[in-house]
C-alpha positions as CSV (number, residue, x, y, z in Angstrom):
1,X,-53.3,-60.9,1.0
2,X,-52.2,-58.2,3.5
3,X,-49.0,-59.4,4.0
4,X,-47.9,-60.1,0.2
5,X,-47.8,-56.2,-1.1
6,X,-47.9,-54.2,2.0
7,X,-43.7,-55.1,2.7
8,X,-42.3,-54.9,-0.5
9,X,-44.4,-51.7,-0.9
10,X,-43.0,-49.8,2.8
11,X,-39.4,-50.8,1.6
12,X,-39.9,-49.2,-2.0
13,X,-41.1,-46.0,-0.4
14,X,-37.8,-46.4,2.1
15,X,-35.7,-47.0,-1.1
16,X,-37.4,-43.9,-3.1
17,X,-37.1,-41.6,0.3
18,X,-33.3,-42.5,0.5
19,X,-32.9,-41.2,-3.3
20,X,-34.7,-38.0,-3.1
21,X,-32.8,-37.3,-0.1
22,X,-29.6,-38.7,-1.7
23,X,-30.6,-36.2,-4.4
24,X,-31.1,-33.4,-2.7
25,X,-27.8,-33.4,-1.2
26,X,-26.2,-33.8,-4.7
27,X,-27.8,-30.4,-5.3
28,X,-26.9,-28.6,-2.3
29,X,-23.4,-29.8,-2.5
30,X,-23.2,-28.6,-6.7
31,X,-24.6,-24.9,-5.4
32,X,-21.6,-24.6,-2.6
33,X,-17.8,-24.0,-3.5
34,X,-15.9,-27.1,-4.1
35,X,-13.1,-26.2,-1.6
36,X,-13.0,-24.2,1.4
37,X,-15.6,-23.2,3.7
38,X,-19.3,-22.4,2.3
39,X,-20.8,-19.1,4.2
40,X,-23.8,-17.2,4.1
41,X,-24.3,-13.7,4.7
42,X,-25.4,-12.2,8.0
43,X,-27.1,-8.9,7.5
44,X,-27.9,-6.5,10.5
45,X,-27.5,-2.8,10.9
46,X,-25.5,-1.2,13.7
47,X,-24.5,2.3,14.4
48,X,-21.3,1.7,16.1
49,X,-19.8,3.5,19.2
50,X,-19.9,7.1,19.6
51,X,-17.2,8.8,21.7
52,X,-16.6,12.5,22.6
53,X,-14.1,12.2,24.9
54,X,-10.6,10.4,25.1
55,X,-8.1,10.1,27.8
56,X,-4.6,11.9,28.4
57,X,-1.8,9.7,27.9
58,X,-0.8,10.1,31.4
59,X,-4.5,9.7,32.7
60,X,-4.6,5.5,31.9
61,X,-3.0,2.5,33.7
62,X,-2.4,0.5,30.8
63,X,0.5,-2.6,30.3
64,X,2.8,-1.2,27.8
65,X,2.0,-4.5,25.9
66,X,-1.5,-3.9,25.1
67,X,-2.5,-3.6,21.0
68,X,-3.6,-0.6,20.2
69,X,-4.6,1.2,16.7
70,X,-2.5,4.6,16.3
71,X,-3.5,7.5,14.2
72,X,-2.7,10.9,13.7
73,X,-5.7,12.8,12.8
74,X,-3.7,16.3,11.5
75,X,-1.2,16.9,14.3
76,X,-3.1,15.3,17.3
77,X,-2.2,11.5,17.8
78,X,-5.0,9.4,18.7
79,X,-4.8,5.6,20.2
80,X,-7.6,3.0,20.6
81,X,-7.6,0.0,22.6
82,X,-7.8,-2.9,19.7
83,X,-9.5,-5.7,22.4
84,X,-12.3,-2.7,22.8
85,X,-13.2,-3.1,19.0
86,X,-13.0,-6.9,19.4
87,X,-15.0,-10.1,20.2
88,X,-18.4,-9.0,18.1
89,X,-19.4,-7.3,14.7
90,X,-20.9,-4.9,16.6
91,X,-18.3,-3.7,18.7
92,X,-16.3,-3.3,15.7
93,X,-17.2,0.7,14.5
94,X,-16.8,3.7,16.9
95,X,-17.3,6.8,15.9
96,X,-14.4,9.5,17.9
97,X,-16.1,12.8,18.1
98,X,-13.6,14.5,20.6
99,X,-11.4,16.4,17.6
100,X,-12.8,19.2,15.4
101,X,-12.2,16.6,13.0
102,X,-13.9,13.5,13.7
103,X,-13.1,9.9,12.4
104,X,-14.7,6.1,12.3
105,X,-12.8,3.4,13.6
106,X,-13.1,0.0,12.3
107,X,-11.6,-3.1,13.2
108,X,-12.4,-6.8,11.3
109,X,-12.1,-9.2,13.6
110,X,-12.3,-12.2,10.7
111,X,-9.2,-10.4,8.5
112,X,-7.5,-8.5,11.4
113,X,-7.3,-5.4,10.0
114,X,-8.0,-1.8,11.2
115,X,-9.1,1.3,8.8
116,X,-9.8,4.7,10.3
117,X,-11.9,6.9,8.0
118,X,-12.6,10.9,8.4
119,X,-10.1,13.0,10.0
120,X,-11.3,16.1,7.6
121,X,-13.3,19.4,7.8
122,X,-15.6,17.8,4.9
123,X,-18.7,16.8,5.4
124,X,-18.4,13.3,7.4
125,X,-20.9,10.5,5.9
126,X,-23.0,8.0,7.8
127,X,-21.1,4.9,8.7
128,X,-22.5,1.9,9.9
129,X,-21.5,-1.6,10.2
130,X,-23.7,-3.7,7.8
131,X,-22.9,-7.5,8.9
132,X,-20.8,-9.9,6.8
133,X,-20.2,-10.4,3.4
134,X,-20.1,-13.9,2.2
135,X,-17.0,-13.7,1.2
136,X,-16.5,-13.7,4.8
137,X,-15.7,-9.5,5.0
138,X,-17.4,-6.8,6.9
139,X,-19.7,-5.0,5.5
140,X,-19.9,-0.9,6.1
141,X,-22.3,1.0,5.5
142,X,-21.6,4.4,4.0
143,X,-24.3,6.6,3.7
144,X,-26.8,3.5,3.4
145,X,-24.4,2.1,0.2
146,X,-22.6,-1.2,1.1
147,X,-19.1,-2.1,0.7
148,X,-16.2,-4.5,1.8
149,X,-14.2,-3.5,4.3
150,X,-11.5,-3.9,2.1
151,X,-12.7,-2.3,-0.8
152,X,-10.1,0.1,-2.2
153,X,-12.7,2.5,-3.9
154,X,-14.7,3.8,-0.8
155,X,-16.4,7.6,-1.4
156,X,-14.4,8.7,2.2
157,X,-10.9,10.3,3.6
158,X,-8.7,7.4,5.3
159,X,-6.2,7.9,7.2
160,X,-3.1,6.0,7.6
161,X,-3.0,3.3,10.5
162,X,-0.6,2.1,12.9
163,X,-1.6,-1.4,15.0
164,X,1.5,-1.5,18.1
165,X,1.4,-2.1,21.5
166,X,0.4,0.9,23.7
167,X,4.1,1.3,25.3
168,X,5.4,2.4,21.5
169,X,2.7,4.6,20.8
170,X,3.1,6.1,24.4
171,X,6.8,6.4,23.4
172,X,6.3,8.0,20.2
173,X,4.3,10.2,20.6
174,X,3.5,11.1,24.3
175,X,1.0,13.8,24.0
176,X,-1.3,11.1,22.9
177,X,-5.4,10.7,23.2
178,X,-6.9,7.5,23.8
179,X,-9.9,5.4,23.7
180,X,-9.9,2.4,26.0
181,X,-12.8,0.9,25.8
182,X,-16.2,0.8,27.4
183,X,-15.2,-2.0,30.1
């Protein structure tokens, strides 16, 4: 008697196992986008780097050919060693405090682009680094309010940037500061 219900039965709860499964991918897959990759957000606070003193142009061995981010924060020109704000979210943000005026450096590893906030005698705001976006951006932090890092409509000063190897910046303007790195 054993035998005449008990396969039939295992193989129906195989069957109905395989369909809620089946199911439940179905759903997943009608939540995600239907092209492209499907990301989550990763949400972590970090304060970023904080540096009060950069080098002399003529103090630093560096290969012309490096990548570095040029600014000019009022009449002083400022350089920072791009593969020091590379390789993790969290090395991303430093904060140059060696000016009167001091900025925030930021560098998005995922869209390759560099934004240097500050600069000005206003009050400077609190930037962090917030994690990612799902839309796959970085997130700052700006006195606790999150944005993209390529949000156009950010409540602080930016300055204008310039990503070149450190040989041209050298060569433009020689009386440069730089950052290069904490290696």
């Amino acid at each position: 008697m054993l035998r005449n219900w008990f396969w039939p039965a295992f193989f129906g709860l195989f069957v109905l196992a395989g369909a809620a499964g089946a199911g439940w991918v179905a759903w997943k897959m009608l939540q995600a986008p239907a092209v492209g990759p499907r990301f989550t957000e990763k949400k972590f606070v970090n304060d970023g780097t904080i540096v009060h003193n950069l080098n002399s142009a003529d103090g630093v061995q560096l290969p012309d050919s490096v990548q570095v981010i040029g600014v000019m924060v009022g009449d002083q020109p400022r350089a920072y060693v791009l593969r020091s704000l590379t390789g993790k979210v969290e090395k991303s943000l430093l904060h140059d405090r060696s000016g009167s005026n001091p900025v925030a450096v930021t560098f998005c590893d995922r869209t390759q682009t560099a934004r240097v906030f500050g600069g000005s005698d206003q009050r400077f705001p609190d930037v962090q680094i917030g994690g990612w976006r799902a839309d796959q951006t970085m997130e700052l932090l700006i006195d606790g309010v999150g944005y993209s890092h390529h949000s156009k409509s950010l409540p602080i000063p930016e300055l204008s940037v310039e990503t070149t190897s450190w040989g041209a910046w050298k060569e433009a303007h020689p009386d440069s500061r730089i950052y290069t790195g904490r290696d």
